[in-house]
N, C-alpha and C positions, 0 to 999 in steps of 0.2 A: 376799619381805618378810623382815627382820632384827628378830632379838630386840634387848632392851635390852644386851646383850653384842656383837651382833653377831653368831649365827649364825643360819643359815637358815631361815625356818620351813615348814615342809610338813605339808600335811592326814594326820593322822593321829598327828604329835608329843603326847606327854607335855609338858604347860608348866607353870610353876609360877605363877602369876598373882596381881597384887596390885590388891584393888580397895577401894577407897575407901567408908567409909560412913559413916552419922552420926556415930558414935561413935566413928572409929578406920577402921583397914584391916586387910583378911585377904589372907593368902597363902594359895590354892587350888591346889590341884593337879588340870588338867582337860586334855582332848584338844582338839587343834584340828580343826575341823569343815569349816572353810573360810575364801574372805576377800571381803576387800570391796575398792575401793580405796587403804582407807586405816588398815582395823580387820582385825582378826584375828578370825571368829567360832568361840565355842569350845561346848564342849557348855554346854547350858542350867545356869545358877548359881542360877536362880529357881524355886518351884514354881508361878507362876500366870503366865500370858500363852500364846496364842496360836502366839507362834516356838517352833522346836525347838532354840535355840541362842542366846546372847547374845553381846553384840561386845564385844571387850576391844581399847584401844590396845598398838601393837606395842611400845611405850616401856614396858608394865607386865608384860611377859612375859621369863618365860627357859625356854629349853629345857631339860627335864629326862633328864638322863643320869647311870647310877650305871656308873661306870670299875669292872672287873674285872682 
């Protein structure tokens, strides 16, 4: 699966993620956990529910990498 740039995503990446909310959008920076076949699930964004992860579309994510 490909980020909104186009590179690869794999379990265990850093992403920078944009999610939508009443008021506005945040950009979170969170690990990818897993997928689906069609969503990218990333560490949980919520403190209540059940799952141990929440699903973000691969269109709102970028891989995060700091060049040395």
């Amino acid at each position: 699966m490909r980020d909104f740039v186009g590179n690869e995503l794999a379990i265990g990446d850093e992403i920078i993620y944009c999610r939508s909310r009443k008021n506005g959008m945040d950009m979170i920076k969170t690990k990818v956990v897993g997928f689906t076949d069609k969503m990218v699930k990333v560490e949980r964004l919520r403190s209540w529910g059940d799952k141990p992860y929440s699903l973000a579309s691969p269109s709102n994510c970028v891989v995060y990498r700091i060049k040395e």
